[in-house]
N, C-alpha and C positions, 0 to 999 in steps of 0.2 A: 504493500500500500504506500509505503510512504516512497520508497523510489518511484513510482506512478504519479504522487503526490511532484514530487521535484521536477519530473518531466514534463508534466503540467502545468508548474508553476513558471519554470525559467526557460524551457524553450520557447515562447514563444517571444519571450524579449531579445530573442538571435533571430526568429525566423523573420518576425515582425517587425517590433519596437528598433532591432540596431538599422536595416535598411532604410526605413521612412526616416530618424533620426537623420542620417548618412547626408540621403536626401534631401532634404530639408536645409543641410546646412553646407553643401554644396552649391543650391542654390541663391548665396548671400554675395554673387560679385566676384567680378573679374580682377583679382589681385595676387599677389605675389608672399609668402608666407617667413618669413626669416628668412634662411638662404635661399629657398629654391627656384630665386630668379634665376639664380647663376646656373641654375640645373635646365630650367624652361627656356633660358637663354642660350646654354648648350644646343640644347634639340633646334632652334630655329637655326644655329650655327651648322646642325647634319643636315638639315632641310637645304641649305645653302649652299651645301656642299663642300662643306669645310668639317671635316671629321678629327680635325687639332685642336685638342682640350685646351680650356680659359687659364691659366693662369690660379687663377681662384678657388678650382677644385681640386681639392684634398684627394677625395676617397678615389678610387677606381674608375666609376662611373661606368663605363664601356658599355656594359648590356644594357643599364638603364638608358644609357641614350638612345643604343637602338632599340627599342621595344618603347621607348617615347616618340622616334620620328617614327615608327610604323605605323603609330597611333596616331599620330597627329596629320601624317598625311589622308586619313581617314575620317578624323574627325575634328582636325583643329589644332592649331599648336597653342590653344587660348591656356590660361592659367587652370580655369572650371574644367576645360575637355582633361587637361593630365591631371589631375585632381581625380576623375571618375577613371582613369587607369591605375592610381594607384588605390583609389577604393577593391577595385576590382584584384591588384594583388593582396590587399587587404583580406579579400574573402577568402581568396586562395591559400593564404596562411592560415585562417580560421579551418578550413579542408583542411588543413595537412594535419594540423593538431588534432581533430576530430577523427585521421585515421589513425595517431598516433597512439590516443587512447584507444580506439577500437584495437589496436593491435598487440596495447596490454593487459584487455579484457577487463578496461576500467568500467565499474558500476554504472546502472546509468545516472544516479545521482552526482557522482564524482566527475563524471565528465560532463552534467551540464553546469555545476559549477565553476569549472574549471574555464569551460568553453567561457562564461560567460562572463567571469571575471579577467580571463585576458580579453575579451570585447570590449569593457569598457574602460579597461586600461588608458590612464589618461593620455603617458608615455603612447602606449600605440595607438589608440585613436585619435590623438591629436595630428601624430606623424601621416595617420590615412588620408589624411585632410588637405597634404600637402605632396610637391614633388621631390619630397630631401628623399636621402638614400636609405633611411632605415625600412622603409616597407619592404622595400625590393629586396634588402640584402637579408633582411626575418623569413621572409617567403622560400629561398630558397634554403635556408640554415635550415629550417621547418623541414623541410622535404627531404635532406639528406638524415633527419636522425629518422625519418620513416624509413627508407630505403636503406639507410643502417641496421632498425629494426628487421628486415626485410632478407638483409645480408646480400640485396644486391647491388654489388663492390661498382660494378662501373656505374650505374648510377648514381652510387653517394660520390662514387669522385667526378663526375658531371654536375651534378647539384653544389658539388662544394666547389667546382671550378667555377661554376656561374655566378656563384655571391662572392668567390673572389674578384671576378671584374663589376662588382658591382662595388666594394669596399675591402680596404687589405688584406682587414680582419679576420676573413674568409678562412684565413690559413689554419687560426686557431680547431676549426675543424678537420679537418687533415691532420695536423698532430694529435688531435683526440683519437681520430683512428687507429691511428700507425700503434700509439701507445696502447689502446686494445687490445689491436693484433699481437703487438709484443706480450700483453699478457697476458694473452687467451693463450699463446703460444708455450708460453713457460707452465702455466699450469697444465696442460693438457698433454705438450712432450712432442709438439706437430708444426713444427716449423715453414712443411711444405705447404700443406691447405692457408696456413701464413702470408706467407713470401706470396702467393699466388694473387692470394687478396687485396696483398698492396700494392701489387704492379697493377691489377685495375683501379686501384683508386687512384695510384700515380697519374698514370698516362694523363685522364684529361685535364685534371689540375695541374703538371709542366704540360700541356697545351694553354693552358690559361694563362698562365705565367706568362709564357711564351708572347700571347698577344698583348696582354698588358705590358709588356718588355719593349715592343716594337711601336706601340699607341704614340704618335707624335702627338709633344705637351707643347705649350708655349710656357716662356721663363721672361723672367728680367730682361735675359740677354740674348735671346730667340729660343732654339725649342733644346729639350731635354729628354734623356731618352727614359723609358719606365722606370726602368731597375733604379735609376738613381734618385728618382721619385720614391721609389718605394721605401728606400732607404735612408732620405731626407725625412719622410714622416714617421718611422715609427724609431730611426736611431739618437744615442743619447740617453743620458739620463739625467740631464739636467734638470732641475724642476721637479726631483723624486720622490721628495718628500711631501712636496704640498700637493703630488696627484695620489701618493699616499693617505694624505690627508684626507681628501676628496672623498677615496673609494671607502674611507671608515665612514666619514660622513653622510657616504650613500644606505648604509644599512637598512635605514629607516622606510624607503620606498620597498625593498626585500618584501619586510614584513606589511604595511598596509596593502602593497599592490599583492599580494596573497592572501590578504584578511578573510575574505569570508570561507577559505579553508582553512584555515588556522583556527576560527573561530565554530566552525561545524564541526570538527572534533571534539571525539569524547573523552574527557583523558580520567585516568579513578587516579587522584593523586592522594599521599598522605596529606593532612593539615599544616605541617609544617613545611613540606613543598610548596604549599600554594603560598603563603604567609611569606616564600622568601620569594616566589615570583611575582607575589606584589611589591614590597621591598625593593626587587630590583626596577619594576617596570616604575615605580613611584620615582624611586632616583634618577633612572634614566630622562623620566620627561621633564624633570626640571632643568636638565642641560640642553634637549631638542629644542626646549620651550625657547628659551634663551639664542639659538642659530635659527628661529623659525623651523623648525622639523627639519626641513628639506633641503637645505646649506648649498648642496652642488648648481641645482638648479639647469638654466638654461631655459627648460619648456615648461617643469610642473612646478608650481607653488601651491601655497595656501590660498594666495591674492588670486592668483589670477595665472593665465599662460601666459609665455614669453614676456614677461612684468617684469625683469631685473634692472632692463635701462631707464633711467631717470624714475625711478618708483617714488610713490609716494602714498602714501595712507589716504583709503576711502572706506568709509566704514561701509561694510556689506555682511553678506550673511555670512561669510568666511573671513573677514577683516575685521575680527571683533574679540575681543578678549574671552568674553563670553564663551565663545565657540573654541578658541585656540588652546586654551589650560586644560578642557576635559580632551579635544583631539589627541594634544602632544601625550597624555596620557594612556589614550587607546592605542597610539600609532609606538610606545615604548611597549604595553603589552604584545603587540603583534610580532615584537622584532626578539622578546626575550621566549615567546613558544618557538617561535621560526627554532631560534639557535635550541631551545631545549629538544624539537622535536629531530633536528640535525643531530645531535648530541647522543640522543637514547635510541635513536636507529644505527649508530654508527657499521654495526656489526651486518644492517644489512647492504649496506655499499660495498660490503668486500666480498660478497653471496651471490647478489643480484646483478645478471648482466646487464639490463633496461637503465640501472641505475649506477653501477662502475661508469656507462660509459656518458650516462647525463651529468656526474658528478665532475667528469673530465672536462666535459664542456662545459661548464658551470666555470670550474676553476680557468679555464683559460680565458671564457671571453671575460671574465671579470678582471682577474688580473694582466690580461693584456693590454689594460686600460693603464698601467703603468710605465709605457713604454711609446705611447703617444706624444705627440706635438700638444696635446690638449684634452680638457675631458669635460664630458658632460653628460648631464643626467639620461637622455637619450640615447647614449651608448650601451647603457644597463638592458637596453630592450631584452636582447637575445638573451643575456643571464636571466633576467625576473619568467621570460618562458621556461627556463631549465628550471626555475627554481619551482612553480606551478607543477612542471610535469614531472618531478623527483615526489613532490606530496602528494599527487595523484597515483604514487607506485605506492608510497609508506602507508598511506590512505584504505585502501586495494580492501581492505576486508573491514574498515570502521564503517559502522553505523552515524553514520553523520547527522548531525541539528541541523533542518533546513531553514528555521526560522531565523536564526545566527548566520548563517550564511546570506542572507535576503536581505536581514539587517546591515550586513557590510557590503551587499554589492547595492543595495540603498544610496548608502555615504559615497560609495565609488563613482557609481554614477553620477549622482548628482552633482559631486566636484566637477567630473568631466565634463557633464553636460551643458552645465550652469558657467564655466568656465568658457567653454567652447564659443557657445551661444554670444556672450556679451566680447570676445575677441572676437570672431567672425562679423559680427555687426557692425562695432566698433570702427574695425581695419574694413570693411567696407564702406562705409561712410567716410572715414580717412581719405582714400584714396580718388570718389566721387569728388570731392571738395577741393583737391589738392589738381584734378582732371581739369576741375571748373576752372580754377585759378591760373593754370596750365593754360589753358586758351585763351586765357582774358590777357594774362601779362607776359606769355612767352616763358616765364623762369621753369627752373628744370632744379636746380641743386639749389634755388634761391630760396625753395619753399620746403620750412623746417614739417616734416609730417612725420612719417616710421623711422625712416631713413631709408627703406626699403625702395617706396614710391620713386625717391631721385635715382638712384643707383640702376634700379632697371630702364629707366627713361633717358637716363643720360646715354646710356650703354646702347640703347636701340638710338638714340639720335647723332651719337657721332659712330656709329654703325660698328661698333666694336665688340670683335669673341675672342677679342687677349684676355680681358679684366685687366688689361693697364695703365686705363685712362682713370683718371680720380676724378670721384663720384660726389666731393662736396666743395662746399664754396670757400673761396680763398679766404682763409682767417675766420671761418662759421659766420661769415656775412650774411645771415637769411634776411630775406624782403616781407617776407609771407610765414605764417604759420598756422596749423591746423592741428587741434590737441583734443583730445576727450575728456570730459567733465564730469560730474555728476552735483546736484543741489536736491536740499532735502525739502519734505512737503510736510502738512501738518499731520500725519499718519500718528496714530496713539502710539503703536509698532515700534513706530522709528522713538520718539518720544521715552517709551520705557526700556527701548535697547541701549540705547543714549546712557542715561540714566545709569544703568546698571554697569554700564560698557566704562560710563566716568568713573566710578565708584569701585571698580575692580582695578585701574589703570594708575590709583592711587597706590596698590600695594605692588602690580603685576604688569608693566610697561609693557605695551602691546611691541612686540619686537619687529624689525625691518627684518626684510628681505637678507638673507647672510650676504656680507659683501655688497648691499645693490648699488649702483648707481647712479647719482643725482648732479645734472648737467649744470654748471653756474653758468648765468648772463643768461638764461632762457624764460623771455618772460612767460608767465602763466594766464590762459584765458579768462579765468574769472575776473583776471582785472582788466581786463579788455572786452565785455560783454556787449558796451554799449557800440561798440566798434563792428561786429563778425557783418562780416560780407557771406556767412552761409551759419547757420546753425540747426545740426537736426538731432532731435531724438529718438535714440534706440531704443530697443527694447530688453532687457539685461534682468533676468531673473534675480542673478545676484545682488544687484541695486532695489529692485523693484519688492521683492520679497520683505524689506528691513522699511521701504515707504520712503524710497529714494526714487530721481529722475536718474536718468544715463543721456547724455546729451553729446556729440561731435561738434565743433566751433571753430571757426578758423576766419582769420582776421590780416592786412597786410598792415606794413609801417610806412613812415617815410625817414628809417634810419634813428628812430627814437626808440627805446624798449620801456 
């Protein structure tokens, strides 16, 4: 009954609810998302017939390009048409998980939790949204632990060759292999069935290599060839300790983006077990409390997405003490079962094959994050799947709470969604306003918006796929500016959030963003309201919810701020 019960309850927010959601917020406007101008700016660059990478791009890219211009000559090379491409890799990772667990005979309560808490994973739904690399490069990482499961060797080394040209990282699965075979090999006394295995895993992955070796780059100083790309970004260790730093600071997404299987377990502890993992989970969130939980950042916050540049405190249903004291508290219990339930299984990682080999890639994509030019929270994708699919094996015969589970993909959601929502609206109106202004006055880098807006316009106006022409004004001379707002209304809501939101801020300082960023000489729109040449408001649950407005404004100067 009760697995029937779970079936019921959470399939249809994957067959249903995530599509039309999808949808919906796809259709919000032709714009560009953090980086992935420079990705959609690539593919117009294959369109053109220029297949020599920007300057600008890091990862790989290779396949995403082409599986972007094949798309685009089809349907468009607009921002929304590659958006609904990478939805659609989107699904296809959702597939590969869903054969994953059918091929470890996971329950079916287990795998629609599972399913459905990597869907609304903010980390990858946010990324679905957009044309960066991590969809593409989860899609196939996804397909090769199937076809690992599978033991069909030229496959996983096809699948792991593909996400190699799509991002370096790729490799970290090939050594997971290799390191299998070595010790499936030792244990069992069979070298040959071995060896055999990993010359088909070889082959296409040094075929991948091979093309990403030879992929003409553009440089500073004209073009570069792979290899030395590839070793420009992941060599070094400079910087070792604060990406150190980083990857401890990341722990905390581990455990919430796993919450509602953490929390649907049943566990029969002694009294004094529990008494010390409150203890620790107590201790722990006063220190999260204190970095804002989520410190690494880049895409997921508390606030808001992409919110690290110039942030600034707006009181919402997430930006409020209120909410932040019992979170940081929820989000240390999920990270101190995580490591307990890692801990008391130990014995079956070194039993379990499904799990030896999820453990391997766990450990690498995670800390191969040490070895980067840079790091951020979006790189965690691939590990926080290993970590989902390692608790769906430990998981395999517990009776799970589905009501604790519902309750956390609840909270999950609603971050995501509520988050999603008021960024898509927002940066769509942004960039409407900044078009306007765009026509009216001719500037391009004169007009302070994402920063986004200028960079891709400038780059299509003086017709450039190096990335080395600079994208802003000489000395941050803006003419123009367009910013997002919010003002509050007489809501009782807002009134006794208020209220209680002051009165807690006395003892519990609502804390910034770890590290954000706050831009000086940038004036702010509320003092210029009487001024805006456009103002519109959106609609922003987040805002709306606590009896706030969410409003877009954009104003020009004549050199006065």
């Amino acid at each position: 009954m009760k697995n029937t019960a779970a079936k019921s309850a959470i399939t249809p927010l994957l067959a249903v609810a995530m599509p039309t959601m999808l949808l919906l917020l796809l259709n919000r406007g032709n714009f560009a998302i953090n980086d992935d101008w420079i990705f959609a700016r690539q593919v117009e660059a294959f369109l053109a017939g220029n297949i020599t990478l920007s300057v600008l791009i890091d990862p790989s890219f290779i396949i995403q390009g082409i599986l972007g211009s094949a798309w685009a000559k089809l349907f468009g090379a607009s921002f929304v048409s590659l958006r609904f491409l990478t939805v659609a890799m989107y699904a296809v990772s959702l597939l590969g998980v869903y054969k994953i667990l059918q091929m470890l005979k996971t329950p079916v309560i287990v795998t629609a939790i599972a399913l459905a808490t990597l869907a609304v994973n903010p980390l990858i739904f946010t990324s679905a949204l957009t044309f960066m690399t991590e969809i593409y490069f989860l899609c196939f990482f996804v397909w090769s632990i199937y076809f690992f499961l599978q033991r069909k060797w030229l496959f996983v080394g096809a699948t792991i060759g593909l996400s190699l040209l799509v991002r370096q990282t790729g490799v970290v699965a090939y050594i997971a292999v290799l390191l299998f075979l070595v010790m499936e090999a030792l244990r069992i006394k069979n070298w040959k069935n071995s060896l055999v295995s990993a010359v088909f895993v070889t082959v296409p992955v040094v075929a991948a290599f091979f093309v990403y070796a030879v992929w003409p780059r553009y440089t500073q100083d004209g073009t570069l060839d792979g290899v030395s790309n590839l070793l420009a970004n992941v060599g070094g260790l400079g910087g070792l300790s604060e990406r150190l730093r980083l990857l401890v600071y990341s722990l905390p997404y581990f455990g919430f983006f796993a919450s509602p299987l953490l929390f649907a377990k049943k566990r029969q502890l002694p009294k004094i077990w529990v008494a010390l993992l409150l203890m620790l989970s107590a201790g722990l969130s006063i220190y999260l409390y204190k970095v804002d939980v989520f410190a690494p950042g880049s895409v997921f916050y508390i606030e808001g997405i992409h919110a690290k540049s110039n942030f600034r405190h707006a009181l919402t249903i997430f930006d409020n003490t209120l909410f932040k004291l019992p979170f940081a508290l929820f989000v240390s219990a999920t990270v101190v079962l995580l490591v307990y339930d890692f801990v008391n299984n130990i014995k079956k990682f070194l039993t379990n094959t499904p799990l030896q080999f999820l453990g391997l890639l766990l450990l690498g994509s995670f800390f191969i994050n040490l070895f980067g030019t840079d790091f951020y929270d979006r790189y965690l994708i691939v590990s926080i799947v290993c970590v989902v699919l390692i608790l769906t094996v430990l998981y395999l015969e517990e009776n799970l709470r589905l009501k604790w589970a519902l309750t956390s993909l609840v909270l999950l959601a609603a971050m995501t969604l509520f988050h999603q929502i008021d960024f898509m609206s927002s940066t769509k109106a942004v960039w409407e306003q900044a078009g306007k202004i765009s026509q009216q006055t001719g500037l391009v880098t004169g007009i302070m918006s994402d920063d986004v807006y200028a960079k891709y316009f400038n780059a299509k106006k003086q017709n450039d796929y190096t990335g080395l022409i600079s994208t802003m004004p000489a000395g941050g001379n803006y003419k123009c500016y367009v910013q997002q707002y919010s003002q509050d209304t007489q809501s009782p809501v807002l009134a006794s959030l208020t209220m209680i939101n002051d009165a807690l801020e006395r003892k519990f300082e609502n804390p910034r963003i770890y590290e954000s960023k706050k831009r000086d000489g940038i004036p702010r729109v509320t003092k210029h309201l009487g001024e805006l040449l456009y103002n519109q408001e959106y609609f922003s649950p987040a805002y709306n919810l606590v009896g706030r407005k969410a409003f877009v404004g954009s104003w020009c100067t004549t050199g006065e701020n």
